[in-house]
Structure formats: structure tokens, C-alpha cells
OpenMM code with the backbone's topology and positions (N, CA, C; nanometers):
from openmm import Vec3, app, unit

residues = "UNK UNK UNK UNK UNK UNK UNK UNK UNK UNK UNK UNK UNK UNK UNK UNK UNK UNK UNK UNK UNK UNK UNK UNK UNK UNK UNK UNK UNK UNK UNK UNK UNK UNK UNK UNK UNK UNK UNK UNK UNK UNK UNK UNK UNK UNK UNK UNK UNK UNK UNK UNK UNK UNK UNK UNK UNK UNK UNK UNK UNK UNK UNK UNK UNK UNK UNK UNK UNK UNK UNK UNK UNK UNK UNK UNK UNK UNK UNK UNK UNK UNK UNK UNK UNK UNK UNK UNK UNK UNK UNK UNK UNK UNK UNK UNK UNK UNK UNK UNK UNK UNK UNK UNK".split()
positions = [
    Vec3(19.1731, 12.7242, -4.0416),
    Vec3(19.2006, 12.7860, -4.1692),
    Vec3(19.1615, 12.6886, -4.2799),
    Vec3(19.1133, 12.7491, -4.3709),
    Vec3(19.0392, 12.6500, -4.4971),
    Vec3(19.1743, 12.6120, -4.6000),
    Vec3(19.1627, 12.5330, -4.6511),
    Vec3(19.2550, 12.4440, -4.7077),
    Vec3(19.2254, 12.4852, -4.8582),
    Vec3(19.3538, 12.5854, -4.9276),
    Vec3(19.3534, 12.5891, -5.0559),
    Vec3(19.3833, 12.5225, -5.1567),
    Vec3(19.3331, 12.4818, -5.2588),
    Vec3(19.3775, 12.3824, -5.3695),
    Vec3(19.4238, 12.4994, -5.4840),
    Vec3(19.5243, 12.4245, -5.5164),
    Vec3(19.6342, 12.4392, -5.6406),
    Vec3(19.5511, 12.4286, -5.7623),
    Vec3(19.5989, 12.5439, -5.8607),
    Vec3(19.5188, 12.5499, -5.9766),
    Vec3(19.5989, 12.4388, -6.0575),
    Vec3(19.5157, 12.3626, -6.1954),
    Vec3(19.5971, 12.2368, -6.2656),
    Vec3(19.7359, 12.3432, -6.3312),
    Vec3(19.6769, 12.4592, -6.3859),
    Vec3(19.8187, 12.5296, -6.4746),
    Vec3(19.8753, 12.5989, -6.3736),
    Vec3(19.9001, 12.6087, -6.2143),
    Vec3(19.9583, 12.6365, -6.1464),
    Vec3(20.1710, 12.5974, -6.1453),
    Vec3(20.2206, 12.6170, -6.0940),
    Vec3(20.3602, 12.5799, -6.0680),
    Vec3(20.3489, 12.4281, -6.0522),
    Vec3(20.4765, 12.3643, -6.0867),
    Vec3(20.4716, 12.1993, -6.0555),
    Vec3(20.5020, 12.1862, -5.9094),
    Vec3(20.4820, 12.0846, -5.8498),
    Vec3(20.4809, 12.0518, -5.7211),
    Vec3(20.6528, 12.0335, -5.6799),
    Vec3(20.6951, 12.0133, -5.6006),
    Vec3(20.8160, 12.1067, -5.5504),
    Vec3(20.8913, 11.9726, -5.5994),
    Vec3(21.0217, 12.0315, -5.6511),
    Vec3(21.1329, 11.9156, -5.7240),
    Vec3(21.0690, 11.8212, -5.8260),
    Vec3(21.0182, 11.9288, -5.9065),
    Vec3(20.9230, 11.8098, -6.0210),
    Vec3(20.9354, 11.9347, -6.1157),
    Vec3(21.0300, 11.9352, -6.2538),
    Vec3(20.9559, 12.0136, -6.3634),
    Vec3(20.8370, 12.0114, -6.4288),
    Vec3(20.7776, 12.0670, -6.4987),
    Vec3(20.6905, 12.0849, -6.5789),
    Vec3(20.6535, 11.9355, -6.6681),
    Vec3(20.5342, 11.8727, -6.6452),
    Vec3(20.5311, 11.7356, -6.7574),
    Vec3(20.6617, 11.6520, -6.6743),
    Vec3(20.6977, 11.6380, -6.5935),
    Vec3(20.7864, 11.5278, -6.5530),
    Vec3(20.6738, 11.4183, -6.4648),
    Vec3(20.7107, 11.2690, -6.4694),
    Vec3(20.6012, 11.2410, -6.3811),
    Vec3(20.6551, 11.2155, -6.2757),
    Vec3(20.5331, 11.1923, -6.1490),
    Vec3(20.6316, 11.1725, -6.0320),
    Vec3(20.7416, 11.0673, -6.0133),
    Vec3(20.7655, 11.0615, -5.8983),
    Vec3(20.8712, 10.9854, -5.8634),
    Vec3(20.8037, 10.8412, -5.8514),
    Vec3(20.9103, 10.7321, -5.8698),
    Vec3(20.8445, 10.5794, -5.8798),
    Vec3(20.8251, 10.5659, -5.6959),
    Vec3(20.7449, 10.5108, -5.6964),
    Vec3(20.7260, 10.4451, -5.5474),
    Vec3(20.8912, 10.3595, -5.5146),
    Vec3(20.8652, 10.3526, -5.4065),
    Vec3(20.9887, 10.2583, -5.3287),
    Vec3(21.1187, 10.3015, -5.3334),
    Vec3(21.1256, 10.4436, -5.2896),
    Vec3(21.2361, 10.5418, -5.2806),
    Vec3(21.2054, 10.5623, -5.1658),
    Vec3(21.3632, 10.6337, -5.1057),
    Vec3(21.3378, 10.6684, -4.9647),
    Vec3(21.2568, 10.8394, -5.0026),
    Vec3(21.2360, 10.9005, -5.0747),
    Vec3(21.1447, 10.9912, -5.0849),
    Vec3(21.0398, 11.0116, -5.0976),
    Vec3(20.9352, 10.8483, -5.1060),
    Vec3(20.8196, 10.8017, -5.0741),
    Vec3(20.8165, 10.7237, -5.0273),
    Vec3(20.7653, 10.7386, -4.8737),
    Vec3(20.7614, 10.6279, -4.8228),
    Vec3(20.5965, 10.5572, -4.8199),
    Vec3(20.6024, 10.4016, -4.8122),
    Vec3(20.4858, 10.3656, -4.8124),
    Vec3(20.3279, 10.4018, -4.7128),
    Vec3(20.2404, 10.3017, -4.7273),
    Vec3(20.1329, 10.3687, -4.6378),
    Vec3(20.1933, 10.2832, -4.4859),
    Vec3(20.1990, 10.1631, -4.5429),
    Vec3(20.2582, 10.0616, -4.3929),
    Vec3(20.3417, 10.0109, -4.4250),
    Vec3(20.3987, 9.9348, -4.3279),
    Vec3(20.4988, 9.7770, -4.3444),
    Vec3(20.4511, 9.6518, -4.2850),
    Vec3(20.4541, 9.5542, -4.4034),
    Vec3(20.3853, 9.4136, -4.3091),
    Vec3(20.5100, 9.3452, -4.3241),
    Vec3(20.4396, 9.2408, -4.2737),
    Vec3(20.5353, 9.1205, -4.2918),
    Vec3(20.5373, 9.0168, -4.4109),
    Vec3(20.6322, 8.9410, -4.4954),
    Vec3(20.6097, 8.8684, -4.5568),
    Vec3(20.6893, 8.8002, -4.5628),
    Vec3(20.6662, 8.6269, -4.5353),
    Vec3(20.8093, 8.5206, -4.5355),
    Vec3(20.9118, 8.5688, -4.4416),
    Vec3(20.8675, 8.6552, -4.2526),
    Vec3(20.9442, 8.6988, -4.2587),
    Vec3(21.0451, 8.8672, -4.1852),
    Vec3(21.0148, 8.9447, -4.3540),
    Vec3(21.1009, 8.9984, -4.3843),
    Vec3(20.9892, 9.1521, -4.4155),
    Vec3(21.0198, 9.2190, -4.3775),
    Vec3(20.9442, 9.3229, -4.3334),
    Vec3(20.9477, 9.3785, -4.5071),
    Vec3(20.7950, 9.4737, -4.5212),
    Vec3(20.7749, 9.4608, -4.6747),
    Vec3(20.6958, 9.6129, -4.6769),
    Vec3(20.7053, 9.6978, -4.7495),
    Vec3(20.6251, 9.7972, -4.7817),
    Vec3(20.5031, 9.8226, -4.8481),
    Vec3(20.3653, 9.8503, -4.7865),
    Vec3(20.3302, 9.8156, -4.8787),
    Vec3(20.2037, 9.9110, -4.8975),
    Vec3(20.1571, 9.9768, -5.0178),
    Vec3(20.0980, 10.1108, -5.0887),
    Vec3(19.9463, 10.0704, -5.1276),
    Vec3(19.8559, 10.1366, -5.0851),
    Vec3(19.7377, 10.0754, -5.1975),
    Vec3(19.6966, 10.2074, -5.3563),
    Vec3(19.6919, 10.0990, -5.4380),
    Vec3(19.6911, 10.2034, -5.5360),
    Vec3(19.5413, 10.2106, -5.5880),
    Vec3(19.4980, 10.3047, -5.6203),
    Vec3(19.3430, 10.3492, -5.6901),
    Vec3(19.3233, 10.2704, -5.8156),
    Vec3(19.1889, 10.2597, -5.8343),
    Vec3(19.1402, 10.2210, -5.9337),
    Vec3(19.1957, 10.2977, -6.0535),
    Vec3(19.1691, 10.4455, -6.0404),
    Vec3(19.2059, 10.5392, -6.1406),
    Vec3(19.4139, 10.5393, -6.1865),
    Vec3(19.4764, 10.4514, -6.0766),
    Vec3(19.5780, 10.4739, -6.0865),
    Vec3(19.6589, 10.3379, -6.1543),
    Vec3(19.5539, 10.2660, -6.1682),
    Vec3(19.6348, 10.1638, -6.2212),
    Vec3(19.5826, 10.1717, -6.3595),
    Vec3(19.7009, 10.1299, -6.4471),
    Vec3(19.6364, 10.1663, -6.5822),
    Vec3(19.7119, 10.0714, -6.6757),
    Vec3(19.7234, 9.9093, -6.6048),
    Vec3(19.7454, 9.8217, -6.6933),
    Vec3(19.7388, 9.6790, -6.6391),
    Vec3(19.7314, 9.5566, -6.6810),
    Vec3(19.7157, 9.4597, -6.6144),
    Vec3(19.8519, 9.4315, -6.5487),
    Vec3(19.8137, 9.3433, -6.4187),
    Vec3(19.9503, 9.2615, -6.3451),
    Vec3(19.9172, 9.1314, -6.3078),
    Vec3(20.0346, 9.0490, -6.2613),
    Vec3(20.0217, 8.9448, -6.2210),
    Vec3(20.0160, 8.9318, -6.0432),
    Vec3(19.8953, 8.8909, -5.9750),
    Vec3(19.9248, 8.8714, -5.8483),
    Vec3(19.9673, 8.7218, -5.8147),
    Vec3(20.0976, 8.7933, -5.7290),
    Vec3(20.1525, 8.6646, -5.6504),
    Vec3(20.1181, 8.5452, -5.5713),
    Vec3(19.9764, 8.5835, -5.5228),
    Vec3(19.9303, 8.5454, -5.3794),
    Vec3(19.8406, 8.4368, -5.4851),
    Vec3(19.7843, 8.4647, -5.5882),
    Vec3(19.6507, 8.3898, -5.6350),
    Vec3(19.6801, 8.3309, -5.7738),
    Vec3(19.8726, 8.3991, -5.8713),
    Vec3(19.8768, 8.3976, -5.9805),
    Vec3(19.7771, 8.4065, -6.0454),
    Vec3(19.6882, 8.5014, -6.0478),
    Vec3(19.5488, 8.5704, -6.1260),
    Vec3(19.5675, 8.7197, -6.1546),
    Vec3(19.5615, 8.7509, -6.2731),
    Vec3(19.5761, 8.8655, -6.3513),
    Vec3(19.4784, 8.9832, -6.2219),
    Vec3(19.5623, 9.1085, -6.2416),
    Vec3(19.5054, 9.1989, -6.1508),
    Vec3(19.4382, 9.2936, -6.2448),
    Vec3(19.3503, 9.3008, -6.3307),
    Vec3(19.3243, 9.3918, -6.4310),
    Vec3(19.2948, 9.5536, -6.4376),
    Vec3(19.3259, 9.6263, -6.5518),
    Vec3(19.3284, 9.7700, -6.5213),
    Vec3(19.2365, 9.8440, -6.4306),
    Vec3(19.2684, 9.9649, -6.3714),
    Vec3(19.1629, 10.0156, -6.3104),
    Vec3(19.1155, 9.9992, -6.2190),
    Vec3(19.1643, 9.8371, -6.1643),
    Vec3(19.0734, 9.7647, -5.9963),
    Vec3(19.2112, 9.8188, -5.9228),
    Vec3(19.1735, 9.8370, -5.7708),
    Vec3(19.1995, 9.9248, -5.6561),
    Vec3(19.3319, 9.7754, -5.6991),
    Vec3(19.3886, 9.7682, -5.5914),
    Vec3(19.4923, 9.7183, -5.5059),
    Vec3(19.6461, 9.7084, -5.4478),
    Vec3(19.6785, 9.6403, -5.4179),
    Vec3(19.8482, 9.6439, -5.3264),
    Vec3(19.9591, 9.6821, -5.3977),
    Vec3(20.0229, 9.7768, -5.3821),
    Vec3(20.2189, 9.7605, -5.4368),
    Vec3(20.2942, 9.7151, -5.3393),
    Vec3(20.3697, 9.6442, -5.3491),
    Vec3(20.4467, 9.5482, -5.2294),
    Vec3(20.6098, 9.5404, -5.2415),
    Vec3(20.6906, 9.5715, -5.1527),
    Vec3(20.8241, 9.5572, -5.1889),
    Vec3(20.8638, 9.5532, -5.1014),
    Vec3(21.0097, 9.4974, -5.0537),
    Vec3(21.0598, 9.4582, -4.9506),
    Vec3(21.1579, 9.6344, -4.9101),
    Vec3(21.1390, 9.6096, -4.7840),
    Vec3(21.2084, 9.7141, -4.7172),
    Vec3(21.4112, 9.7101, -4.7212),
    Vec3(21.4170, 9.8454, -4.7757),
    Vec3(21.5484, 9.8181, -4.8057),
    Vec3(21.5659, 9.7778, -4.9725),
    Vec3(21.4958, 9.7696, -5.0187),
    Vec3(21.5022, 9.7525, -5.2173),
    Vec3(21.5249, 9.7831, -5.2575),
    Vec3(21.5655, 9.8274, -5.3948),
    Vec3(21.5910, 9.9219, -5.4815),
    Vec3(21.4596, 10.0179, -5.5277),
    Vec3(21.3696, 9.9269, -5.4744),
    Vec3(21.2165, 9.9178, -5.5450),
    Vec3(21.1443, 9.9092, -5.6613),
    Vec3(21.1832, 9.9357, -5.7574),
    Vec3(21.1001, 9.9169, -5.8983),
    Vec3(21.1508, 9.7959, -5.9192),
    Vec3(21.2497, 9.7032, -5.8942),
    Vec3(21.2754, 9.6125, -5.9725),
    Vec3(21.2307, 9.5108, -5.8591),
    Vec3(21.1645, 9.5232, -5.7022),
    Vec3(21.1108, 9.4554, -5.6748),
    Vec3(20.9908, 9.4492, -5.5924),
    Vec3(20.8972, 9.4858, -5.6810),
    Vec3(20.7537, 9.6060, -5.7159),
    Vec3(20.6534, 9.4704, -5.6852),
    Vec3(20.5756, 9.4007, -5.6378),
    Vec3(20.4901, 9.3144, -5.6596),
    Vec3(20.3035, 9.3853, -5.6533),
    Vec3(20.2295, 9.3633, -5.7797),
    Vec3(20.0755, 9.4106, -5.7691),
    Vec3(20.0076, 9.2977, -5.6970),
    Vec3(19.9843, 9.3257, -5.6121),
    Vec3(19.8880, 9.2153, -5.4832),
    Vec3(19.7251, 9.2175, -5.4800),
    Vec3(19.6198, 9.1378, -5.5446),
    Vec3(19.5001, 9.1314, -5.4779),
    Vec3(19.4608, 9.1623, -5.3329),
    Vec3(19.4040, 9.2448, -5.2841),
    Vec3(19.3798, 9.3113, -5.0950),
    Vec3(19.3585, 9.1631, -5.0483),
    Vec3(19.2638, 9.0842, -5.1088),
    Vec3(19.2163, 8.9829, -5.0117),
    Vec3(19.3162, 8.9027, -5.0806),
    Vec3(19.3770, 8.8762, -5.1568),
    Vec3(19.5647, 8.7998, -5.1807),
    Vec3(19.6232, 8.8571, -5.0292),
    Vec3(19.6723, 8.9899, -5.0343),
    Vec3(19.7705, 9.0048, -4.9144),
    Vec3(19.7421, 8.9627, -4.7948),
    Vec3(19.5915, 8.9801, -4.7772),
    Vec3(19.5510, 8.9435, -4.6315),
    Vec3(19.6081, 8.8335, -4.5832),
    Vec3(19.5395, 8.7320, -4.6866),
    Vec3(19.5379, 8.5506, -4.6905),
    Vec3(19.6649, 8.5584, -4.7298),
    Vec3(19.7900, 8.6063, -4.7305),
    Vec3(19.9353, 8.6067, -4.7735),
    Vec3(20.0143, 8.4441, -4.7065),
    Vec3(19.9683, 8.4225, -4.5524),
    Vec3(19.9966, 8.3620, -4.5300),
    Vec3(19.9536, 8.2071, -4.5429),
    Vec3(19.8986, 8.1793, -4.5751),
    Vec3(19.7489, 8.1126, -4.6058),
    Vec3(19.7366, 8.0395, -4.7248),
    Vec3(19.7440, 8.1230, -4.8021),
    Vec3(19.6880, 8.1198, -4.9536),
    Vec3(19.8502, 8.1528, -5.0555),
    Vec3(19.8802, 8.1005, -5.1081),
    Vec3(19.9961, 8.1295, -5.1753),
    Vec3(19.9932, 7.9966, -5.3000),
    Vec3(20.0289, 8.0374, -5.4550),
    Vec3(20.0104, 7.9686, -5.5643),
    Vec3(20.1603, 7.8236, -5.5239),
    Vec3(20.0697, 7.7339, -5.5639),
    Vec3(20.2045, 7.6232, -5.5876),
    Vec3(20.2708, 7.6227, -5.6121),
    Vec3(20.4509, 7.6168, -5.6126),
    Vec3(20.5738, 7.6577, -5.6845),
    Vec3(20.6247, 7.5599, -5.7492),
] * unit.nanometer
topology = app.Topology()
chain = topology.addChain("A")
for resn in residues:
    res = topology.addResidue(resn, chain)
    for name in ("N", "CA", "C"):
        topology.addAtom(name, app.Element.getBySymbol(name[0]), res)
């Protein structure tokens, strides 16, 4: 069976009014793509689109600005509250996670 797409002025997507935006990542009602490891302690972790990022961050792994628009990681520890412990990760930062980490 062929796969129908939703018109944009269609109904909002289910438990979402009208103009509400979605839900923040790192709820148990989204769960991530995987779980790695970090220091550890098992970690969630999302890759976000170019189109979806739409402001600069700081990555952990390289302390180097992650700038708008480039692909990469949302990271949070399993069990979080999540937004308040949200980290934007460079891909080749997370890889080298173990490895590569800024001086403290």
C-alpha cells in the first residue's frame, strides 16, 4: 500500500494544537535514535539536521562553536530531565569522545 502524506493545512499531528511546537527532545515521549556510552554512564543520543539547527552551540568534545545549520549530535544522559542536560556534539567530537576531550 502506497504511503500517504499529510496536507501542511491538514489537522495537527496527534496531541499537538494548532501552532504549538513539538515536544523538546529528552522526554520519555521521544525517545532517542541510540544510547552510547559516556564517562561510563549510558547517554542518549539524536542526530539533528542541518535544516534543524537554527543557532550556534558549544561542543563539548572540541570546545569549538557548532554553527547554525551544520548536521550534528544532541546528547543527554539517560534518566534526565533533558533540556537542562542537552549537550550539541560535533559527529567526529562524539566518535573521538573517548580520546579527544578539551582540557579542564
Amino acid at each position: 500500500m502506497a504511503r500517504r502524506n499529510r496536507r501542511a493545512d491538514g489537522p495537527p499531528a496527534a496531541g499537538r494544537r494548532a501552532g504549538q511546537a513539538p515536544r523538546l527532545l529528552g522526554t520519555a515521549q521521544s525517545p532517542a535514535d541510540r544510547v552510547d556510552v559516556l564517562d561510563g554512564a549510558p547517554h542518549y543520543v539524536r542526530a539533528v539536521t542541518g535544516a534543524a539547527a537554527t543557532k550556534a552551540y558549544r561542543c563539548p568534545g572540541c570546545d569549538q562553536l557548532v554553527p547554525p545549520a551544520t548536521p550534528h549530535l544532541l546528547v543527554w544522559p539517560v534518566g534526565s530531565s533533558g533540556i537542562d542536560w542537552r549537550r550539541h556534539w560535533h559527529t567526529p567530537c562524539w566518535a573521538a569522545r573517548d580520546r579527544r576531550r578539551p582540557a579542564r
